[in-house]
C-alpha positions in Angstrom: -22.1 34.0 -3.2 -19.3 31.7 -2.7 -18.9 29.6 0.7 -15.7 27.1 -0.4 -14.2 26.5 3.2 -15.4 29.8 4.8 -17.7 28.2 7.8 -17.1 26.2 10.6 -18.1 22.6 10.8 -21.1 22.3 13.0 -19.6 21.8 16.7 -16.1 23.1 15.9 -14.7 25.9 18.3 -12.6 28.8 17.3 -9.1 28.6 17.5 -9.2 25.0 16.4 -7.6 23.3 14.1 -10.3 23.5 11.7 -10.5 27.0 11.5 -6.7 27.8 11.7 -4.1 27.9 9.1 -1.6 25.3 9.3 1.0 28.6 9.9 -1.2 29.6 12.9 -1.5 26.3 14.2 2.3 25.7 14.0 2.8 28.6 15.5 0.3 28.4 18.5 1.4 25.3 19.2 5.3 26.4 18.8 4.2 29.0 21.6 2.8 26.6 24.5 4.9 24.1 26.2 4.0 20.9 27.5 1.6 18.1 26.3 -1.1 19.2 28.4 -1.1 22.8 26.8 -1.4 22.0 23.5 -4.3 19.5 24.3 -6.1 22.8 25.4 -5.1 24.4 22.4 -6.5 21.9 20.3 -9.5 21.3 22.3 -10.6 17.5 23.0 -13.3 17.4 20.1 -11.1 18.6 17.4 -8.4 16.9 18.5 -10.6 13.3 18.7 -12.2 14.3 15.7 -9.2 15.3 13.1 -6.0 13.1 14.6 -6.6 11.0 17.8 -3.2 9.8 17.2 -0.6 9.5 14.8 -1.6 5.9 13.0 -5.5 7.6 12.9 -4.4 10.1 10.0 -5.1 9.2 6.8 -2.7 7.7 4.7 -3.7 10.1 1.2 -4.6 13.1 2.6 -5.1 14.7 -0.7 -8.3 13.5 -2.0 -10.2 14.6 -5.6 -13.6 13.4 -5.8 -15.4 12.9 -8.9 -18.8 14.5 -8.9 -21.9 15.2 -11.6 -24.0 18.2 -12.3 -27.2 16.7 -9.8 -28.7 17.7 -6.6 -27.3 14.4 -5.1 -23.5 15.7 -5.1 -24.3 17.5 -2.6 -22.6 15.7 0.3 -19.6 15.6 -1.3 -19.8 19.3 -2.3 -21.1 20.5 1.4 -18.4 18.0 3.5 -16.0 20.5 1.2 -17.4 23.6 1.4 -18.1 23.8 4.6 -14.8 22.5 6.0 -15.9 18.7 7.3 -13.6 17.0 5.1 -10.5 19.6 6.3 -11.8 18.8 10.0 -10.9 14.8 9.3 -7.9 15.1 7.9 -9.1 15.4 4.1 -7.2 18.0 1.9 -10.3 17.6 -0.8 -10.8 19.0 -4.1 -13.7 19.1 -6.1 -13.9 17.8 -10.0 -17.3 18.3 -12.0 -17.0 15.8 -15.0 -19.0 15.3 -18.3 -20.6 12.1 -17.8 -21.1 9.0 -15.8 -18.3 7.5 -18.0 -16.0 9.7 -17.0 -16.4 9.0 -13.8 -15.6 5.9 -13.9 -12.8 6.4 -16.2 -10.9 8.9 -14.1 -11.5 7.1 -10.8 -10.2 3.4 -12.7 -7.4 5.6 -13.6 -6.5 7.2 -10.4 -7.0 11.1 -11.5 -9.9 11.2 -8.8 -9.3 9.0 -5.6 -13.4 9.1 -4.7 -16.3 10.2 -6.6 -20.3 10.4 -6.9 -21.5 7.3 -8.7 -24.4 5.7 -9.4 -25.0 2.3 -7.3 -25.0 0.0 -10.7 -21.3 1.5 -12.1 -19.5 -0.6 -9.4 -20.7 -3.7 -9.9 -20.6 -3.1 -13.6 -17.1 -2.3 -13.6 -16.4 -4.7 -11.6 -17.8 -7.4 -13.7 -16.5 -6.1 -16.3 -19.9 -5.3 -17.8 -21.9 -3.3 -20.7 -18.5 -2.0 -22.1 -16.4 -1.1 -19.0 -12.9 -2.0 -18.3 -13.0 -4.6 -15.3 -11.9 -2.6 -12.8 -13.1 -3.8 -9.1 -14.6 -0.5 -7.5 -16.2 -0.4 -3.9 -18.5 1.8 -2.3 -19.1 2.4 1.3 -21.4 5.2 1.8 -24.9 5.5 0.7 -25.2 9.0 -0.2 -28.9 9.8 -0.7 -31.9 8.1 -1.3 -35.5 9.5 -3.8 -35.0 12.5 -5.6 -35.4 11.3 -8.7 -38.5 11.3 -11.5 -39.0 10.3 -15.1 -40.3 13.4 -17.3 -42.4 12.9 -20.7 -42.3 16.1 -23.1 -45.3 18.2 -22.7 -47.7 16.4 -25.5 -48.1 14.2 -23.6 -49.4 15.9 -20.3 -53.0 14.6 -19.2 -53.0 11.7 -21.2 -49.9 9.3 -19.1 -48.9 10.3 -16.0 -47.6 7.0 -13.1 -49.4 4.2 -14.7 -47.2 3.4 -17.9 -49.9 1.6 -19.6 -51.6 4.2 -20.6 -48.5 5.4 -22.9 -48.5 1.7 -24.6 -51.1 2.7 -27.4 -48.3 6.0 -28.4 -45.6 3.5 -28.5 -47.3 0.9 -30.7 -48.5 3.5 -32.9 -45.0 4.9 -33.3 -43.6 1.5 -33.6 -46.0 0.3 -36.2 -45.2 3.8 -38.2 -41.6 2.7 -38.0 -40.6 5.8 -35.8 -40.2 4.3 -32.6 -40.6 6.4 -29.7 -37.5 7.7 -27.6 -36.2 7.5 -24.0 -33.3 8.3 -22.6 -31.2 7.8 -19.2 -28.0 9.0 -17.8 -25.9 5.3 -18.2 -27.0 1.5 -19.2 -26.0 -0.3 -15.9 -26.9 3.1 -13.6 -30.4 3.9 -11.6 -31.9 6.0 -14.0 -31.9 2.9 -16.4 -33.3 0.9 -14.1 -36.2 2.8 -13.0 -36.8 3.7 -17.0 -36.8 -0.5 -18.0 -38.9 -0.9 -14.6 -41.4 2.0 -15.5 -41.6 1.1 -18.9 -41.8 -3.2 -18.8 -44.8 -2.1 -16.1 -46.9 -0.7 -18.9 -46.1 -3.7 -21.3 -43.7 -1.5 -23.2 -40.1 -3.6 -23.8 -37.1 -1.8 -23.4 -34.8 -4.1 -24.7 -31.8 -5.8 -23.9 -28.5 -4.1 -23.5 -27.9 -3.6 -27.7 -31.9 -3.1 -27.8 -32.9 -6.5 -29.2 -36.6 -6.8 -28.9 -37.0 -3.4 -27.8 -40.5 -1.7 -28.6 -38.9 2.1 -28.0 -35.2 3.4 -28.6 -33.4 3.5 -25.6 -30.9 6.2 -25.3 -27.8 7.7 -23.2 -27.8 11.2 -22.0 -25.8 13.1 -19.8 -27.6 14.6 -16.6 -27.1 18.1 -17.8 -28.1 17.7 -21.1 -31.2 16.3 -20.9 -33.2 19.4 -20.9 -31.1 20.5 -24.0 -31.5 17.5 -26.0 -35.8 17.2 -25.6 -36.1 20.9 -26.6 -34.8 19.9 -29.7 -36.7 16.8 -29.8 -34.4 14.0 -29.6 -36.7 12.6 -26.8 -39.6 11.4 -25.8 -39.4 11.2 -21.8 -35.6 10.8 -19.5 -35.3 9.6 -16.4 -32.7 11.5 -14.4 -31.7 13.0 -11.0 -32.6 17.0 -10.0 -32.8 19.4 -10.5 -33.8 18.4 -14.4 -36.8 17.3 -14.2 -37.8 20.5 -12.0 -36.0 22.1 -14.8 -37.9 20.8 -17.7 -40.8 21.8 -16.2 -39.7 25.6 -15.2 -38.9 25.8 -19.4 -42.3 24.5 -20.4 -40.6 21.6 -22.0 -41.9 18.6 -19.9 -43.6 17.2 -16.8 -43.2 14.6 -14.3 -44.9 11.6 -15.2 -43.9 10.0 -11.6 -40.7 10.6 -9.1 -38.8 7.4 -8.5 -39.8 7.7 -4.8 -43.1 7.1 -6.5 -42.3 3.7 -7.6 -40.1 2.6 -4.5 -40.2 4.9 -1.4 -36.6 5.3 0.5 -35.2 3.5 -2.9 -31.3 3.8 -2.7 -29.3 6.3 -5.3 -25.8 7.4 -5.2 -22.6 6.2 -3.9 -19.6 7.4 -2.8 -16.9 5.0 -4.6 -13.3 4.3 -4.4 -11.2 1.4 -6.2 -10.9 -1.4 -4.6 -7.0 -1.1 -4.9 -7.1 2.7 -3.0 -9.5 1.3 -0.5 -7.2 -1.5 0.4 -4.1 1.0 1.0 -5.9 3.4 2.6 -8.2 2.5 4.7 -7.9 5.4 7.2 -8.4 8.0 4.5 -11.9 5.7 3.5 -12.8 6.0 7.1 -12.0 9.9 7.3 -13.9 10.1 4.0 -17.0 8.7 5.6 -17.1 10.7 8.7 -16.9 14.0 7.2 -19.8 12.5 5.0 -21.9 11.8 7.8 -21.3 15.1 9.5 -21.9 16.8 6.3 -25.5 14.7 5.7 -26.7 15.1 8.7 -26.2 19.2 8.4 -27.9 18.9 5.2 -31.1 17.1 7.0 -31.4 20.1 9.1 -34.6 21.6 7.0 -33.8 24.7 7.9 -30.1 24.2 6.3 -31.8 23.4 2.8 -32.1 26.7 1.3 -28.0 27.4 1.9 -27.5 24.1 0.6 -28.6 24.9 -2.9 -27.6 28.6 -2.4 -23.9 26.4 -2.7 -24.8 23.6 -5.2 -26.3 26.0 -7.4 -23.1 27.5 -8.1 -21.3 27.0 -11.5 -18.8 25.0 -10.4 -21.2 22.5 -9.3 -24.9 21.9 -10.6 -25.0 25.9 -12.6 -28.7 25.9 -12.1 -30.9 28.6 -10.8 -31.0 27.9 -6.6 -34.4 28.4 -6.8 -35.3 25.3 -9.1 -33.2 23.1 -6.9 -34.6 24.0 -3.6 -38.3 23.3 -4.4 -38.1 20.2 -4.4 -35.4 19.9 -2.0 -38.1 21.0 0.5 -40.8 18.4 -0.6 -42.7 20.9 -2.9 -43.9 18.6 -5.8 -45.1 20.3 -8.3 -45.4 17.7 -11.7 -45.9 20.4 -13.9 -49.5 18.6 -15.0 -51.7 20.0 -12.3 -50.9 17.5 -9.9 -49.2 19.4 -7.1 -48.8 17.7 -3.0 -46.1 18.1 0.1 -44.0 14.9 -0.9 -42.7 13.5 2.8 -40.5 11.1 0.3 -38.3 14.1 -0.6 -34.7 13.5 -1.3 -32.7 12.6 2.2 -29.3 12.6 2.9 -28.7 11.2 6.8 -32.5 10.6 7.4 -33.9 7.0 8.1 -30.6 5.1 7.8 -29.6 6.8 4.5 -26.3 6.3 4.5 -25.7 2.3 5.6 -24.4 0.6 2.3 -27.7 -2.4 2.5 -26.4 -5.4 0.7 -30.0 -5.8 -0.4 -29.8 -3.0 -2.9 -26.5 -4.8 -4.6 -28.5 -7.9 -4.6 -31.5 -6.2 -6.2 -29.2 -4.5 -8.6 -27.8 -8.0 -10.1 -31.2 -9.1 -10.0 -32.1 -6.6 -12.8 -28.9 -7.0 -15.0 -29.9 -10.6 -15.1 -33.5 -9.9 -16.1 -32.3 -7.5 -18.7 -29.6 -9.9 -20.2 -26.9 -7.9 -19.3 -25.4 -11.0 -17.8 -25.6 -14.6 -18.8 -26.7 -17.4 -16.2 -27.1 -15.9 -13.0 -24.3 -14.0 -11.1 -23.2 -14.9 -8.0 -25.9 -12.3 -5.9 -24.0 -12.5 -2.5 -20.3 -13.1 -3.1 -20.2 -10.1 -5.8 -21.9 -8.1 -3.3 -19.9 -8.6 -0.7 -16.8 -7.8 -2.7 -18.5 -4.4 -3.7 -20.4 -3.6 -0.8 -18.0 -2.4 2.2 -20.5 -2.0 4.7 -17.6 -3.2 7.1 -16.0 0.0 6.8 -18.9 2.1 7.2 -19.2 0.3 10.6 -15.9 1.0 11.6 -15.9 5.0 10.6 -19.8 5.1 12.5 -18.3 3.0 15.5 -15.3 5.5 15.7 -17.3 8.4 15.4 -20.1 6.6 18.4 -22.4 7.0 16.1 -25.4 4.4 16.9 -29.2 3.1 15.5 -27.1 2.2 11.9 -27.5 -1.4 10.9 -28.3 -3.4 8.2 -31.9 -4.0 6.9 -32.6 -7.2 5.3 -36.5 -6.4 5.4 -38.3 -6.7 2.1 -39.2 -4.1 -0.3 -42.2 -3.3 -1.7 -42.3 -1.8 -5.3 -45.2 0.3 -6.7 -46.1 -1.6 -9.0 -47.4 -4.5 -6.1 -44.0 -6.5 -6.5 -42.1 -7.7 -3.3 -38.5 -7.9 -3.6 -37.0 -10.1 -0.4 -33.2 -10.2 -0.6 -33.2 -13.7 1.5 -35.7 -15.2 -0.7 -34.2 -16.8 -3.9 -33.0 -14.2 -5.9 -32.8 -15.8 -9.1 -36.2 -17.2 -9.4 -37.0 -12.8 -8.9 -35.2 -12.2 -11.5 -36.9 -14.8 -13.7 -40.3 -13.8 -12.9 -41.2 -10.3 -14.6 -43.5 -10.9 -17.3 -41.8 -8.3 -19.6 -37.5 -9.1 -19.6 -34.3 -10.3 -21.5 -33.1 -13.1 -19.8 -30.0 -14.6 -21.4 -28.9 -18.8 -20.3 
């Protein structure tokens, strides 16, 4: 069933502008005279929420975000579908893409004016980093948090599951063989890498720099979609990636989850929603308009009983093209690891929930902290003034404040990772980032 623009955002009234033509609402408006009548005509909720005045509109109306085949889209995809972005001002269009490099290349290039990015690419591309183009990117919008798991192919099931130790002795035997083992993620400097090097490095198990000097497995990049594809042929030995495929690898008998990445760091951030730094700066208004459609559209998405439409619209092909059913189980906290381990996960992905959405400097911070330890860097970076560069969480404040949105602030508490590590962004971040046992560090 397809939904694109055919409901009414939440609160919106009929006969306003979000659910008129712009031929209707010329011609309503043509048809009553005086200030005071077309007020009525508009409403005071639509008319606060979509213009205000003049100078509120957005400057690019017409806006193409990027987006990839995973469950964590879905903000973007919902804020379009169900009209959010039209109530702000947003003309929106929706372009699925092939990988987390074309992302960034069709943002850096201006084809998509916003897209779904993974919180590493803008700091990478930023710094010029790992083989992209500097190119200074920001991001002011969290857009989900958890929802994410690392999946080992079936031979494995029963003998590793959380504790990556206990997959050290198949690693050294495959090493010593000369047939290192295989794992791949979705993009070097991008969360799925991350939790993979963390997961791994826990167990004793190097993953190797950035070229995979020193590495004790082959380290490998896969596109989100394909990663089911490319372990039923074997070309893997575990991926990390967003859902739905890890459900997925378990509904084809292929895999199981070893552990979800809410596992290893509850509430850990994920995606983005990203702009250049250079559209950002010119349109401001258009950021802002951007974000409130996003927060209407993730709070709607919170709403449990909203989940199951939710997928019943990301599951289409021009979105995730997976069967609804494999996204919503775990959309709805239903872990099932495909091992025999099955529980209600509270940690499920979220969306508005628990301050989702604020842009934390203390997940940049933790970010560079991990291209240091992994030598994608040499000496250490500066933590806070790249941060602050890439991290707009001045614009989130100014979207929330003219929305009156409240209880949205910044969070410099420390984090505690599963593994019995304590990362505390005002601590000093470089001695962190020296002090993992298992690492790259470069100068």
């Amino acid at each position: 069933m397809h939904h694109k623009n055919s409901q009414n955002p939440a609160g919106s009234r009929s006969g306003s502008p979000a659910s008129l033509d712009r031929r209707q609402f010329l011609r309503r408006g043509a048809a009553l005279t005086g200030s005071a009548a077309l007020f009525a005509a508009l409403g005071p909720r639509s008319w606060a929420a979509t213009a205000g005045s003049a100078s509120a509109a957005p400057e690019t109306p017409d806006v193409k975000f990027g987006i990839i085949a995973l469950t964590d889209c879905s903000p973007i995809v919902i804020a379009h579908e169900k009209g959010f972005f039209k109530k702000h001002g947003i003309r929106s269009k929706i372009s699925k893409e092939a990988s987390w490099a074309v992302i960034r290349d069709r943002l850096s290039t201006g084809d998509n004016q916003a897209t779904h990015m993974l919180i590493g690419m803008p700091y990478a591309s930023s710094m010029g980093l790992l083989g992209s183009p500097k190119k200074p990117l920001v991001y002011a919008w969290m857009l989900n948090r958890n929802g994410q798991a690392i999946t080992l192919k079936k031979q494995y099931r029963g003998k590793v599951g959380a504790d990556a130790s206990a997959l050290k002795p198949f690693v050294d035997e495959a090493k010593k063989a000369g047939k290192p083992l295989t794992f791949a993620m979705t993009f070097p400097p991008g969360t799925h890498a991350m939790w993979m090097r963390y997961w791994l490095a826990s167990g004793g198990i190097h993953p190797g720099d950035a070229a995979g000097a020193g590495a004790d497995v082959n380290l490998i990049t896969i596109p989100p979609p394909q990663m089911v594809s490319n372990m039923r042929v074997g070309k893997m030995d575990g991926f990390c990636v967003g859902e739905p495929w890890n459900a997925r690898a378990i509904d084809d008998g292929i895999g199981y989850t070893a552990l979800t990445t809410q596992d290893m760091w509850v509430d850990h951030p994920e995606k983005v929603c990203a702009f250049t730094a250079e559209f950002a700066e010119k349109n401001p208004k258009t950021v802002k308009a951007v974000l409130k459609a996003l927060h209407e559209a993730s709070e709607w998405m919170d709403v449990m009983d909203n989940r199951s439409e939710l997928c019943d619209i990301v599951s289409q092909p021009a979105y995730i093209n997976c069967p609804k059913e494999i996204i919503l189980g775990r959309q709805l906290g239903q872990m099932d690891y495909g091992d025999g381990r099955r529980k209600q996960d509270d940690l499920y992905m979220v969306f508005s929930k628990r301050n989702t959405n604020y842009p934390q400097p203390k997940y940049g911070q933790w970010w560079l902290t991990q291209f240091r330890r992994w030598g994608m860097v040499s000496g250490a970076p500066d933590y806070h003034g790249i941060v602050k560069q890439v991290c707009r969480d001045d614009l989130y404040a100014e979207a929330m404040k003219e929305l009156g949105v409240t209880g949205r602030g910044r969070d410099d508490t420390p984090d505690k990772l599963y593994d019995g590590t304590m990362f505390n962004p005002a601590a000093d971040l470089e001695a962190y980032a020296k002090s993992f046992a298992v690492h790259s560090l470069k100068g």
